[in-house]
Backbone of each chain as ProteinMPNN parsed JSONL, in Angstrom:
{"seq_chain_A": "XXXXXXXXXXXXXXXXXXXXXXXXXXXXXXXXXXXXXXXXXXXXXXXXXXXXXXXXXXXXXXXXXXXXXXXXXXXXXXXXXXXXXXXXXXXXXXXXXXX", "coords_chain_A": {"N_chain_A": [[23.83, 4.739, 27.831], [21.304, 2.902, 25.857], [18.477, 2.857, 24.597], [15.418, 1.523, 23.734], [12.758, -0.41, 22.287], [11.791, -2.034, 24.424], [11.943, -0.332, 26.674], [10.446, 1.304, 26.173], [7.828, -0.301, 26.307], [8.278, -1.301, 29.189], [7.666, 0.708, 30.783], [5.185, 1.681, 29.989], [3.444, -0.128, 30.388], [3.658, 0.54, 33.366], [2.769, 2.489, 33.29], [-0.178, 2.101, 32.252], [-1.259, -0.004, 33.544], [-2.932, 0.721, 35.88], [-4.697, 2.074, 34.328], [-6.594, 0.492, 32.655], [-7.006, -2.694, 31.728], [-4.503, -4.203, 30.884], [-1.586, -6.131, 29.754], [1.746, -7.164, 29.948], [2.343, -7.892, 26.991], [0.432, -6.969, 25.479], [0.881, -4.309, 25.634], [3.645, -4.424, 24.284], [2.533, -5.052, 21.757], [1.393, -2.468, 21.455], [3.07, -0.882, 21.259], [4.686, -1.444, 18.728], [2.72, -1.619, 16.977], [2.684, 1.466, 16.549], [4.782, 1.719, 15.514], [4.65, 0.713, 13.204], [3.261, 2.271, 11.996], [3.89, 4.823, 11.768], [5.769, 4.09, 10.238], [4.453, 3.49, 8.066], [2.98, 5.393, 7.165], [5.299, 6.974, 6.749], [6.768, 5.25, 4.172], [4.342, 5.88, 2.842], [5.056, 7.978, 1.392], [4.265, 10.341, 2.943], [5.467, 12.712, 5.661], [5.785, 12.7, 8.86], [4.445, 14.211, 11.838], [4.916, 15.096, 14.811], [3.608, 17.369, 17.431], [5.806, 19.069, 19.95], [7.69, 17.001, 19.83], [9.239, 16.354, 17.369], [9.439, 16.363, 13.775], [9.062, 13.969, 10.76], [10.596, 14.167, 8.124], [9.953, 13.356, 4.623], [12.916, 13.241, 2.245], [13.789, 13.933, -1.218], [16.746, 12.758, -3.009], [18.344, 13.895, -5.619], [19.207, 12.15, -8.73], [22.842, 11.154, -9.308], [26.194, 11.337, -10.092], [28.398, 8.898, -9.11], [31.37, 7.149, -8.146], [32.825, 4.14, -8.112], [34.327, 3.75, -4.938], [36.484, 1.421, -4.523], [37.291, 0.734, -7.379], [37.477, 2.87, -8.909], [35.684, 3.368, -10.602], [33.202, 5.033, -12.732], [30.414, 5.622, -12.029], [26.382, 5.834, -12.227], [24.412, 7.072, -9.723], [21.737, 6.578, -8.6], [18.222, 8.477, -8.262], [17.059, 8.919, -5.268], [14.961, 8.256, -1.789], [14.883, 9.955, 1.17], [15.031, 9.778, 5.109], [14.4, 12.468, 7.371], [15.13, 13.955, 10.148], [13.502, 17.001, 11.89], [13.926, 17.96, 14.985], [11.62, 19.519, 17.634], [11.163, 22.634, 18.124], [10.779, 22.945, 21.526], [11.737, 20.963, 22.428], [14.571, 21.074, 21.652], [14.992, 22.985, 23.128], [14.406, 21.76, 25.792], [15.922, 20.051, 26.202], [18.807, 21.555, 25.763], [18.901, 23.373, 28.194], [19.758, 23.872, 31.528], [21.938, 22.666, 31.653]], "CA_chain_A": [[22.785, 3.72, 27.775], [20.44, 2.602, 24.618], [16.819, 3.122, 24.865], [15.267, 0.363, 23.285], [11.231, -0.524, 22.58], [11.641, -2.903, 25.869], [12.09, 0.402, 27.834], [8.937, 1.789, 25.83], [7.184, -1.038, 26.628], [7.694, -1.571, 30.56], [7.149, 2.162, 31.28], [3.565, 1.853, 29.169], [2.909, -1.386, 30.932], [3.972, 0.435, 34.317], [1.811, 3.882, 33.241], [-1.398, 1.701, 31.701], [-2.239, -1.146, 34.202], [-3.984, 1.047, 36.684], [-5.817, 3.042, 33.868], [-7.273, -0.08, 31.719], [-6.669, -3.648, 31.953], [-3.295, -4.278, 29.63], [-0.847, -7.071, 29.713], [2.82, -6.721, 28.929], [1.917, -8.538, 25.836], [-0.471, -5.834, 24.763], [1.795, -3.273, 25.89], [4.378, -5.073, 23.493], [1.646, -4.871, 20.4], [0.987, -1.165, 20.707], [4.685, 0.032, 20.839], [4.844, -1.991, 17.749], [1.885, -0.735, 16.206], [2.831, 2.179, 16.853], [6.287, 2.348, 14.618], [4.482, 0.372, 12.235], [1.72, 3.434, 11.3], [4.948, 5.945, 11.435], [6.625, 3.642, 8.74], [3.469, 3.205, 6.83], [2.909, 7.249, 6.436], [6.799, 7.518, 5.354], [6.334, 4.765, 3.082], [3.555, 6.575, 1.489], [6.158, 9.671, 1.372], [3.59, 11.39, 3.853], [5.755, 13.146, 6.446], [4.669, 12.923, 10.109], [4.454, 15.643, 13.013], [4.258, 14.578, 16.36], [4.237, 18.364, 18.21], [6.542, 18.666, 20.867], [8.845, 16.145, 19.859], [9.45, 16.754, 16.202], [8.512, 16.101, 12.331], [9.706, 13.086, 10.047], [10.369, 14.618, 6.394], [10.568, 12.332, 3.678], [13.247, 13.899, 0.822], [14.365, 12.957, -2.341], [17.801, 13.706, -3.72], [18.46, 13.721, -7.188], [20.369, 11.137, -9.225], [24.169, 12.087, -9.082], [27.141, 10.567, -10.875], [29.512, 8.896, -8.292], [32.365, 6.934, -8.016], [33.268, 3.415, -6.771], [35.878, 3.911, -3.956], [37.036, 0.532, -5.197], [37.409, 0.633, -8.561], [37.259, 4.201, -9.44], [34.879, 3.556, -11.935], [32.081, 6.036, -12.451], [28.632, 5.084, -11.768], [25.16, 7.01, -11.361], [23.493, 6.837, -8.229], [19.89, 6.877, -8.921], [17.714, 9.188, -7.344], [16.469, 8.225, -4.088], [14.458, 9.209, -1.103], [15.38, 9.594, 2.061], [13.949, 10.466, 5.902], [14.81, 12.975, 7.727], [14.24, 14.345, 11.51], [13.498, 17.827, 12.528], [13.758, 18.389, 16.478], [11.036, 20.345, 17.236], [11.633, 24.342, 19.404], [10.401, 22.871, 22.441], [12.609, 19.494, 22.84], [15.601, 21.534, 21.74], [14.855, 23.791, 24.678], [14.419, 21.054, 26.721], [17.823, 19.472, 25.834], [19.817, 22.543, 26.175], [18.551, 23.866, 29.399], [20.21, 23.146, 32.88], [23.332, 22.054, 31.575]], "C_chain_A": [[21.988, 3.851, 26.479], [19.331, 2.363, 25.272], [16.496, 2.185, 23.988], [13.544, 0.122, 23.464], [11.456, -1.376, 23.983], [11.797, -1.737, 27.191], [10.513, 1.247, 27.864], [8.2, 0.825, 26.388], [6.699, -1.516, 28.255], [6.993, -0.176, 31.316], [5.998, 2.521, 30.583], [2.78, 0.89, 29.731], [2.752, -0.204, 32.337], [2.283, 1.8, 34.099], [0.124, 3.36, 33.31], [-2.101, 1.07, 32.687], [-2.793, -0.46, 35.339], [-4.91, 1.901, 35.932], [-6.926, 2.026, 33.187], [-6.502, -1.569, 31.944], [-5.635, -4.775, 30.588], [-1.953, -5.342, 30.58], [0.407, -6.61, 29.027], [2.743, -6.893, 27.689], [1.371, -7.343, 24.676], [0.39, -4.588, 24.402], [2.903, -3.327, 24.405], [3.611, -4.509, 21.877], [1.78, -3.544, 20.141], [2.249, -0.105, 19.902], [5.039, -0.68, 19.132], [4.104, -1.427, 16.897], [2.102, 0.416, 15.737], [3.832, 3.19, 15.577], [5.778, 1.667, 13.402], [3.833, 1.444, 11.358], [2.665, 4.165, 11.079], [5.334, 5.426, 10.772], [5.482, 3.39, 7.819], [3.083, 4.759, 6.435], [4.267, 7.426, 5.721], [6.968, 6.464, 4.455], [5.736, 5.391, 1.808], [3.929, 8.002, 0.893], [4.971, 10.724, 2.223], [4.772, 11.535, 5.351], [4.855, 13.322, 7.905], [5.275, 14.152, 11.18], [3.944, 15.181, 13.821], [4.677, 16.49, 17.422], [4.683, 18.188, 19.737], [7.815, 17.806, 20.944], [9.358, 16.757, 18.128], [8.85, 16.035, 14.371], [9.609, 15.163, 11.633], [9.461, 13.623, 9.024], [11.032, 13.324, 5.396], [11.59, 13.399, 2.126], [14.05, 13.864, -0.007], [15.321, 13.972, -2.996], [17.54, 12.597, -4.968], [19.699, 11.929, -7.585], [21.725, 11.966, -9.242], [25.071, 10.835, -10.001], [28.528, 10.139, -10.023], [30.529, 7.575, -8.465], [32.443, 5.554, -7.362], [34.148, 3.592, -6.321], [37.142, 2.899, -4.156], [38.09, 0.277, -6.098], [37.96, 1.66, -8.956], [36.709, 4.189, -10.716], [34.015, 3.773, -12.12], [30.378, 5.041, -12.5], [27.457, 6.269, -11.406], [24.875, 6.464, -10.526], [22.294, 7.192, -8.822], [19.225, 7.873, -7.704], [17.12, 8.144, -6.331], [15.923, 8.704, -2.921], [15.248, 8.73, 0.855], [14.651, 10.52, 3.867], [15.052, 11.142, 6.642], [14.156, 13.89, 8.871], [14.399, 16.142, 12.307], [13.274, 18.334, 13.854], [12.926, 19.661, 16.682], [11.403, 21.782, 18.683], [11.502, 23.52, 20.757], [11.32, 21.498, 23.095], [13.631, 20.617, 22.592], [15.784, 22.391, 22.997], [14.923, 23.413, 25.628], [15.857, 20.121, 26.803], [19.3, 20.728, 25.946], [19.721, 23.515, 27.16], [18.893, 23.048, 30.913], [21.003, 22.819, 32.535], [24.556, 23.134, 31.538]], "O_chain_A": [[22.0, 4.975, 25.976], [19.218, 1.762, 26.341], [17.453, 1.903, 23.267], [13.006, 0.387, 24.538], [10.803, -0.703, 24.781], [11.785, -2.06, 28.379], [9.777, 1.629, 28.774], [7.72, 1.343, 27.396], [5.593, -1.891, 28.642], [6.084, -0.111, 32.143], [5.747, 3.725, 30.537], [1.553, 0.946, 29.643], [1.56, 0.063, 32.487], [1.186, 1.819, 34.657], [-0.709, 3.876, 34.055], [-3.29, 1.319, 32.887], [-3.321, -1.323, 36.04], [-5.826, 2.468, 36.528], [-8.072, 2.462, 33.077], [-5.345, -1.514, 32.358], [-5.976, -5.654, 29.797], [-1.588, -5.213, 31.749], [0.444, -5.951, 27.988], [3.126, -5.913, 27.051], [1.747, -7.01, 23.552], [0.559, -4.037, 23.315], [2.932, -2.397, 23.6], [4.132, -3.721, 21.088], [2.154, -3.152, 19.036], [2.41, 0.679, 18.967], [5.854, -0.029, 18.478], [4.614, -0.726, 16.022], [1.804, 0.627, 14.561], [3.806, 4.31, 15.068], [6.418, 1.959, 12.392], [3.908, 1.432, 10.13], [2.606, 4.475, 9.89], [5.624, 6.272, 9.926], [5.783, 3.037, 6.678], [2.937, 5.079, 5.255], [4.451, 7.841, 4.576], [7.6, 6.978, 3.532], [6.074, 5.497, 0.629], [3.311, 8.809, 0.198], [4.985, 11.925, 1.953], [4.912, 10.537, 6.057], [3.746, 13.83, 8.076], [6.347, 14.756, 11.161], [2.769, 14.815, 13.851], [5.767, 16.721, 17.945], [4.154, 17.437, 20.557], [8.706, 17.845, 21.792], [9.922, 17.851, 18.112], [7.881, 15.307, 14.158], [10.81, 15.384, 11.786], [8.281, 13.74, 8.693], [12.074, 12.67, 5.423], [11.018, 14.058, 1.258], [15.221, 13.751, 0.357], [15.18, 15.138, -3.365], [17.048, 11.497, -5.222], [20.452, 11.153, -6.997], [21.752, 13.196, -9.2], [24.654, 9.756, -10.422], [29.568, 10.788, -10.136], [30.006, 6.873, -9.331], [32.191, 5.526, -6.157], [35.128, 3.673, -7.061], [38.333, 3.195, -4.051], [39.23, -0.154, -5.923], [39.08, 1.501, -9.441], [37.103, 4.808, -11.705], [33.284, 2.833, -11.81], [29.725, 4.114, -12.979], [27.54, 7.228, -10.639], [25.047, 5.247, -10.457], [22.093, 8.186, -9.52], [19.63, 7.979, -6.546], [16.812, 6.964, -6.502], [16.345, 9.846, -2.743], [15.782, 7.763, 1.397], [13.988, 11.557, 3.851], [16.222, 10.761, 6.686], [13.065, 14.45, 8.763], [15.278, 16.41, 13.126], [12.397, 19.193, 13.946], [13.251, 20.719, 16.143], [11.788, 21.651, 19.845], [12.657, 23.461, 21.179], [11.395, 21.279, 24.304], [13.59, 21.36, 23.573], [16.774, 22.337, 23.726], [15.341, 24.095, 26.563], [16.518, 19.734, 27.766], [20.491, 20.524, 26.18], [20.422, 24.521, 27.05], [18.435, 21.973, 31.299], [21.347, 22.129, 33.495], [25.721, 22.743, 31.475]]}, "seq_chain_B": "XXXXXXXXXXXXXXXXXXXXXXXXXXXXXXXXXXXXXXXXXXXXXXXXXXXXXXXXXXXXXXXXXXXXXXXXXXXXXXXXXXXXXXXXXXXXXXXXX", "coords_chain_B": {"N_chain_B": [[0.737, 12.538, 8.415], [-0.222, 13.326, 11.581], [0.042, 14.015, 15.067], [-2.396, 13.394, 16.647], [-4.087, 12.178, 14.528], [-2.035, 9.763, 14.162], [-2.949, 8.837, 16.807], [-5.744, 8.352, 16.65], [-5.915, 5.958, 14.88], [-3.821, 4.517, 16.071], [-6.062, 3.641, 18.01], [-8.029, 2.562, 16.519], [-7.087, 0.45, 15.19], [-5.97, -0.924, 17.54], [-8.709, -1.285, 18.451], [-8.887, -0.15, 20.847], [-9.677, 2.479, 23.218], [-9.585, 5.896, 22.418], [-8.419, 7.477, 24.501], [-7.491, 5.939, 25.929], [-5.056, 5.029, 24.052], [-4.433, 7.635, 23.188], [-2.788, 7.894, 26.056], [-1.174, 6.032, 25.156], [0.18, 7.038, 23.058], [1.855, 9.324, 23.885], [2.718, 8.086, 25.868], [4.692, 6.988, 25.031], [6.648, 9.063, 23.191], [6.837, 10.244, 25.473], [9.269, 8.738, 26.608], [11.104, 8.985, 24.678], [11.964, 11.537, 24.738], [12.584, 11.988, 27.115], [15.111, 10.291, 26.563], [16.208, 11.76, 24.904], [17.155, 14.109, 26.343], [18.674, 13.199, 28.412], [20.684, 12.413, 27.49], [20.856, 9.881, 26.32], [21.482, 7.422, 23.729], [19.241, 6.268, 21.475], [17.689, 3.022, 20.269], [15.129, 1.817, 17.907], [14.658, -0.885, 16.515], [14.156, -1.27, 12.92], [13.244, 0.463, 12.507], [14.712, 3.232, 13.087], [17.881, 4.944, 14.803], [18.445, 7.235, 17.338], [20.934, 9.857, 17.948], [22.215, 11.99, 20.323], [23.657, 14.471, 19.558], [26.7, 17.265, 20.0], [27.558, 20.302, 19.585], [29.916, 22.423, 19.352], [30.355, 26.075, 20.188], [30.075, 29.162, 18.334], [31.229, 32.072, 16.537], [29.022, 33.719, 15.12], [26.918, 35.744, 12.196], [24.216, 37.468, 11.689], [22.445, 36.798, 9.11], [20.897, 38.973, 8.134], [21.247, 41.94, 9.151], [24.109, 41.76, 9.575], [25.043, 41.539, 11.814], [27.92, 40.969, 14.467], [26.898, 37.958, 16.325], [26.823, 35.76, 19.135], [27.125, 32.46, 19.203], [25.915, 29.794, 21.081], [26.914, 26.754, 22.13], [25.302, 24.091, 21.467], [22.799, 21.067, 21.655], [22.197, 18.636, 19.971], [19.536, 16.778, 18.448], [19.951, 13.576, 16.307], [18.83, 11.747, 13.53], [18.902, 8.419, 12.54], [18.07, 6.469, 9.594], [16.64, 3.288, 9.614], [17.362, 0.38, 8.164], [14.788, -1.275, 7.351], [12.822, 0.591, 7.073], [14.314, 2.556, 5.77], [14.383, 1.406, 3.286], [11.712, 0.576, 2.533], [10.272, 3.536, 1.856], [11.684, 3.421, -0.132], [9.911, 2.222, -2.085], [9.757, -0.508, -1.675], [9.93, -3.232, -1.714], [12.807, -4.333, -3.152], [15.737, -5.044, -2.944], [18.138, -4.147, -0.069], [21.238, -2.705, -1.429]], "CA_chain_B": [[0.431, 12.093, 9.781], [-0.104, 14.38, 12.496], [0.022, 13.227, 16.716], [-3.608, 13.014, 16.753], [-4.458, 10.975, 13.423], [-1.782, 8.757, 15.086], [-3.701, 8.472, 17.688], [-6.821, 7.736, 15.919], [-5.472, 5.333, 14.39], [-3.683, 3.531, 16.653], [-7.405, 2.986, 18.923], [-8.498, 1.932, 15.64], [-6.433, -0.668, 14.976], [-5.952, -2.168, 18.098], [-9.228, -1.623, 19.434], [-8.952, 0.453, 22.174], [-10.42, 3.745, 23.021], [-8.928, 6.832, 22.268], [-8.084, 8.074, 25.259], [-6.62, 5.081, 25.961], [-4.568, 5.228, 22.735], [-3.697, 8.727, 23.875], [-1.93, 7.643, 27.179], [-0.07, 4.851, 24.924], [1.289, 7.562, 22.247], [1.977, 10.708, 24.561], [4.173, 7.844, 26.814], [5.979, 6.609, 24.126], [7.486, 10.067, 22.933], [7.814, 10.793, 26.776], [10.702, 8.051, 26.861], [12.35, 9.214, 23.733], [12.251, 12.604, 24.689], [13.684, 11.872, 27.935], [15.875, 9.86, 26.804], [17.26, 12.907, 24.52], [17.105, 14.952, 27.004], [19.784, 12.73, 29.244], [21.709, 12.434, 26.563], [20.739, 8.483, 25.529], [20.893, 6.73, 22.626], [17.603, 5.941, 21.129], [17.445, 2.389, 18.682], [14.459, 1.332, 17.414], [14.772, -2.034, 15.552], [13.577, -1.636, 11.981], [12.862, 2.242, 12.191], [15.383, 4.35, 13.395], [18.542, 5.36, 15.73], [19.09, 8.738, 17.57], [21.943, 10.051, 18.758], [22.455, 13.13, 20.964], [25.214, 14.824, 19.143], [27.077, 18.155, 20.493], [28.12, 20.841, 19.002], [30.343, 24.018, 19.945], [29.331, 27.412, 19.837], [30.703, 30.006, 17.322], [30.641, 33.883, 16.516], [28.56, 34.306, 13.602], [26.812, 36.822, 11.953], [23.384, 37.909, 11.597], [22.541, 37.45, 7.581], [20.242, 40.13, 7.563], [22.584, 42.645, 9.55], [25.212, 41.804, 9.361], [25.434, 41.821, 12.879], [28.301, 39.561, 14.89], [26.535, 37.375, 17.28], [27.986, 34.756, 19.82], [25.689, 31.316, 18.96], [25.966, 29.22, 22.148], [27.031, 25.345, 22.619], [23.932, 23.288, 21.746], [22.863, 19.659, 21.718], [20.554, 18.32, 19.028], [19.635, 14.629, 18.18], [20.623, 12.998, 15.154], [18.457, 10.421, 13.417], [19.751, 7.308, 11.55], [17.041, 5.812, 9.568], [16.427, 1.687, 10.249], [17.173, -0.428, 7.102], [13.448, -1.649, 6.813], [12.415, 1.79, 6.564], [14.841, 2.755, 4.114], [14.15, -0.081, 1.972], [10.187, 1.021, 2.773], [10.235, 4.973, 1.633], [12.579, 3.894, -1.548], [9.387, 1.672, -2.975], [8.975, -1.803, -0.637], [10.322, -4.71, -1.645], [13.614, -4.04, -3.455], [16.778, -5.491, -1.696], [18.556, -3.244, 0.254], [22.48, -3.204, -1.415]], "C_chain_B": [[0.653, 12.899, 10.987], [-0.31, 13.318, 14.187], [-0.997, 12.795, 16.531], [-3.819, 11.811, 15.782], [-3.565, 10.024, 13.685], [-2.395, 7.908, 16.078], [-5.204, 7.423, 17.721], [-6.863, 6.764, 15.119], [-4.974, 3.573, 15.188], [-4.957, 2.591, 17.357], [-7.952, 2.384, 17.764], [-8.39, 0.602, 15.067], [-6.189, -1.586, 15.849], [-7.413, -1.822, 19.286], [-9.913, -1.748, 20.732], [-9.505, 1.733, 22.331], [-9.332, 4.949, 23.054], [-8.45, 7.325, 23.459], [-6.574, 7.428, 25.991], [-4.844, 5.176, 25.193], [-3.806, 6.795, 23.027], [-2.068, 8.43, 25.015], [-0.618, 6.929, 26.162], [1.305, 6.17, 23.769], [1.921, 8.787, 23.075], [3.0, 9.575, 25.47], [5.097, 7.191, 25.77], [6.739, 7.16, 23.871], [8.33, 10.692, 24.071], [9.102, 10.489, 26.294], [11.36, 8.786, 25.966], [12.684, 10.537, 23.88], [13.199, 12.684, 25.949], [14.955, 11.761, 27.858], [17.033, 11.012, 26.081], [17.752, 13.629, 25.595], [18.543, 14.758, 28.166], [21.059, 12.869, 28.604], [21.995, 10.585, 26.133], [20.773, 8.293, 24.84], [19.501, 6.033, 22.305], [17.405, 4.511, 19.942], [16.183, 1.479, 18.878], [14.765, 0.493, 16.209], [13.744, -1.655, 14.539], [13.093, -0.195, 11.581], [13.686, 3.086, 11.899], [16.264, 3.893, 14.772], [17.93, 6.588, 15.782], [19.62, 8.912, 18.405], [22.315, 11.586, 18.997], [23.952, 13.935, 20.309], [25.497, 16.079, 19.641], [27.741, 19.097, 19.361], [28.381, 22.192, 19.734], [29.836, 25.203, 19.983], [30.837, 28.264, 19.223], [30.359, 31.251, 17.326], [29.986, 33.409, 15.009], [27.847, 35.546, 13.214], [25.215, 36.927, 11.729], [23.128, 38.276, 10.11], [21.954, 38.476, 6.978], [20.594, 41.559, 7.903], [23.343, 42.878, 9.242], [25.905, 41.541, 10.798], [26.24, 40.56, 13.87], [27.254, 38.658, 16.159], [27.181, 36.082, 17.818], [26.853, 33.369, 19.974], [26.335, 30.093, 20.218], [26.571, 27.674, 21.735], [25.834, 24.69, 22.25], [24.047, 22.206, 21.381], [21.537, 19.629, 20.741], [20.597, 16.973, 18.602], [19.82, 14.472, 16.646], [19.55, 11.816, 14.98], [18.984, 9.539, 12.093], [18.334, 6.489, 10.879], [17.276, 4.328, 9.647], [16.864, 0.964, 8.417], [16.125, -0.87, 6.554], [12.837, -0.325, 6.651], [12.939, 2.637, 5.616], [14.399, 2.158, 2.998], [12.379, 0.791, 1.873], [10.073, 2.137, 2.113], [11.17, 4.563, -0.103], [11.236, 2.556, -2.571], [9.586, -0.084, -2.197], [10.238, -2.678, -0.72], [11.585, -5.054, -2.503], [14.76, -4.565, -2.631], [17.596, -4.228, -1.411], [20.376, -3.551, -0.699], [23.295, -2.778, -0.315]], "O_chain_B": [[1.814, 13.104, 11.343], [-0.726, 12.162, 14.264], [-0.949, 11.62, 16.169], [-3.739, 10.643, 16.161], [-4.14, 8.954, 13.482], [-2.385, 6.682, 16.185], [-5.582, 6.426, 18.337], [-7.932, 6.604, 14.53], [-5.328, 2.398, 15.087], [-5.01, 1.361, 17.359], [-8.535, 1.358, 18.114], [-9.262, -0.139, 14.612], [-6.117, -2.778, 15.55], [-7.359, -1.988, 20.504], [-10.691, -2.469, 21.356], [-9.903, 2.156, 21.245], [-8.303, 4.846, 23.722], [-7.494, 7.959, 23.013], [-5.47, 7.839, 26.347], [-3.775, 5.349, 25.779], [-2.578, 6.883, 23.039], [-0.872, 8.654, 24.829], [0.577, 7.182, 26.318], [2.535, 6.198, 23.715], [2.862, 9.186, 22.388], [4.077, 10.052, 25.826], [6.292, 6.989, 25.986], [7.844, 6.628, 23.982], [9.436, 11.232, 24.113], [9.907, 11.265, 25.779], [12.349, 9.355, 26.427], [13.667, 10.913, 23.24], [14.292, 13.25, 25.945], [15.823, 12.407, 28.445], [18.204, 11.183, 26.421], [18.977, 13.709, 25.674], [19.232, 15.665, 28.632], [22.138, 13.291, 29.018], [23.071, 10.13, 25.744], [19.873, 8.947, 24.313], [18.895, 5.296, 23.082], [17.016, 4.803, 18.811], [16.108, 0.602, 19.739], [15.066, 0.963, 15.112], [12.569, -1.624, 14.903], [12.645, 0.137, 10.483], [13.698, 3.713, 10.839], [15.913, 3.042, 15.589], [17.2, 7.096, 14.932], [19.343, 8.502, 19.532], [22.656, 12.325, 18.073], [25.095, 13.809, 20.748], [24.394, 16.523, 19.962], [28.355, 18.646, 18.394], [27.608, 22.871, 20.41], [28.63, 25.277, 19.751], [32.034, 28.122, 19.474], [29.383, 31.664, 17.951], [30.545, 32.849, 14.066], [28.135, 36.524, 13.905], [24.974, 35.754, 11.443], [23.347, 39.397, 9.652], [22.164, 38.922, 5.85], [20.307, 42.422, 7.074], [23.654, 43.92, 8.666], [27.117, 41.363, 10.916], [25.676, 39.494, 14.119], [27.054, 39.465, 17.067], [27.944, 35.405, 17.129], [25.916, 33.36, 20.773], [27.425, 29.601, 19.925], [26.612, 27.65, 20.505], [25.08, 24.866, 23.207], [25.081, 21.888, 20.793], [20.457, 20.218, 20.71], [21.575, 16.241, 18.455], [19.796, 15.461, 15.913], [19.31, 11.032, 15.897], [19.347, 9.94, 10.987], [17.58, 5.923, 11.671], [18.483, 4.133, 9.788], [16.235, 1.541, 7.53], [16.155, -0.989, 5.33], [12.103, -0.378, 5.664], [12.301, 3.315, 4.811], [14.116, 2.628, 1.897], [12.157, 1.596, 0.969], [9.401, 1.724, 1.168], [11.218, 5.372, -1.03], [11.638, 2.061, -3.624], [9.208, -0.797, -3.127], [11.223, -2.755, 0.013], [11.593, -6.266, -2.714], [14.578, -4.442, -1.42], [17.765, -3.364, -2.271], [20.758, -4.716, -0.589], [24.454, -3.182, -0.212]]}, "name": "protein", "num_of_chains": 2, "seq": "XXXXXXXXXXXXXXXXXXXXXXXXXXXXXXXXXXXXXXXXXXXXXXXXXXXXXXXXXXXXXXXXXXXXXXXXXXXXXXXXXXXXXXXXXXXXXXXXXXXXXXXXXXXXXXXXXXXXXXXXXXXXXXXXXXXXXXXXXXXXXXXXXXXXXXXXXXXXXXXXXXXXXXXXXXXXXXXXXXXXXXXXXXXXXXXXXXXX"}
């Protein structure tokens, strides 16, 4: 199965509407919000840390000199950055336990 | 960006009170942690995949030893970043090729 914001969303709807008065709608906004603020820190190449779950690193490889598969006719690759997800002790523990 | 300044953030923006804002980011990670945890696929449109990948277990060695050790079977997630967030982290508005 694929997990999907619509699974975030009814199980935040289902958790919220007896704590505060929230509409799927709303529900909808925050999960959104949500991935928008985590892409606006790795944007700004700020790495995030959510403990417990794990850390988004932003990191930049070099320029390199590669190859079209095509053609075979050399090309640089420009440097470029890229994200990357560290699972943090406590999820891995929780993923490889009981099985 | 740390959980919290997430947090603070989010009530900020839409509004709501922190505590509030709490509940919303602490169940969001639930799901995805769950869903690792089952062994789900995870896709977020415009962010990110992740995918539960497996891997065997091996003898290796202990680099400061030397010593053999027997490294278990484990499962660890995999993330794919989203195309709008690639494009995003390499400078905005650039077309992706």
């Amino acid at each position: 199965m694929t997990v999907t914001k619509a699974h975030i969303v009814d199980r935040l709807h289902a958790e919220l509407h007896q704590v505060a008065k929230v509409t799927k709608n709303d529900c909808a906004r925050f999960v959104e919000t949500i991935f928008e603020l985590l892409k606006g820190s790795l944007a700004q190449g700020e790495d995030v840390l959510i403990s417990g779950f794990g850390k988004f690193c932003i990191r930049t490889k070099n320029e390199r000199r590669g190859r079209n598969p095509q053609t075979g006719e050399s090309i640089i690759l420009p440097s470029r950055k890229v994200v990357t997800f560290k699972c943090s002790g406590i999820l891995k523990k929780r993923m490889n336990h009981g099985r | 960006m740390t959980k919290s300044q997430l947090i603070t953030m989010l009530a900020k923006t839409e509004g709501i009170s922190v505590r509030v804002a709490e509940i919303i980011v602490d169940t969001t990670f639930k799901v995805l942690e769950e869903a690792m945890i089952k062994g789900d696929r995870i896709e977020i449109r415009g962010f990110g995949s992740f995918k539960v990948k497996s891997y065997d277990g091996y003898k290796g060695r202990n680099p400061r030893t030397g010593a053999l050790i027997e490294v278990e079977p484990k499962r660890l997630p995999f993330f794919k970043v989203g195309k709008d967030l690639q494009r995003l982290v390499n400078g905005g508005d650039k077309p992706m090729e």
